[in-house]
N, C-alpha and C positions, 0 to 999 in steps of 0.2 A: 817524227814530226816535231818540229821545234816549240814551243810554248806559246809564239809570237802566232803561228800560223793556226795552232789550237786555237786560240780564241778568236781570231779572222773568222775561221769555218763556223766554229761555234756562236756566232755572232750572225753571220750569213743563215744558218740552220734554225738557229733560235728566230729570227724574222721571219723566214719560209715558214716555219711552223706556225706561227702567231697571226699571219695570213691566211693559212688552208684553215685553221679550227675557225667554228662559226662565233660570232659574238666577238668580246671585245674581253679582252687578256689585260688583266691592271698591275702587271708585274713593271720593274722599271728595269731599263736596256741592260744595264752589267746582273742580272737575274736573268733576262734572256739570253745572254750570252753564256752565262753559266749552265742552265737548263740546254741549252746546246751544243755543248760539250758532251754533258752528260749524255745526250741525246746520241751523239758521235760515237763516244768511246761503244754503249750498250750498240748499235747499230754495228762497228765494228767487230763486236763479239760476237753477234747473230751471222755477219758475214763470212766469219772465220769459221762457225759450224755450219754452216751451209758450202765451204767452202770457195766461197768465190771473194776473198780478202786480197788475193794478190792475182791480177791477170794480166794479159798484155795490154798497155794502152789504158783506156779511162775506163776504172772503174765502177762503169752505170751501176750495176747491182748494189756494190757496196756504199754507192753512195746514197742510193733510194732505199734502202736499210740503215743510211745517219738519218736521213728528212723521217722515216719513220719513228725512228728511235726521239727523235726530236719532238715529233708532235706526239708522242706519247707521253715524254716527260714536260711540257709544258701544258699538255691536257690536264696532268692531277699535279701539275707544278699551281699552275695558278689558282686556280682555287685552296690549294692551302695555305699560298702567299696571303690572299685577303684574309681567310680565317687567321691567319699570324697577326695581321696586321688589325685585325677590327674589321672587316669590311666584307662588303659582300664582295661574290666572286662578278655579280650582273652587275654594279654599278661602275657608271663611269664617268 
């Protein structure tokens, strides 16, 4: 996967995530798009031990294991981002 298309997905992943969680995420987009990467790669490592990382055609599983992986790491991403930053995690 080339760098250019990491951060596409991760950028795509980090939004989906920041949609499904309730309430309102005060992190800013190049933070979501990195919490979405991260979200990817962890997603693709749970795929590869469950085995289902490489199959024929579209990868549903492994990709519903990045969106997981995503809203996991933007669930305790943002709230440490406000507490970094000063702020609360509910204001907006």
């Amino acid at each position: 996967m080339s760098w250019l298309w990491a951060i596409v997905v991760g950028l795509v992943l980090g939004v989906i995530a920041r949609a499904i969680l309730p309430g309102r995420q005060n992190i800013p987009l190049w933070l979501t798009a990195i919490f979405g990467i991260i979200g990817s790669i962890i997603g693709n490592a749970v795929a590869a031990g469950f085995g289902v990382d490489e199959t024929k055609g579209i990868d549903w599983l492994r990709h519903l294991f990045q969106l997981a992986g995503a809203v996991v790491v933007v669930a305790v991403g943002s709230p440490l981002w406000a507490k970094i930053r000063g702020g609360s995690a509910e204001r907006g």
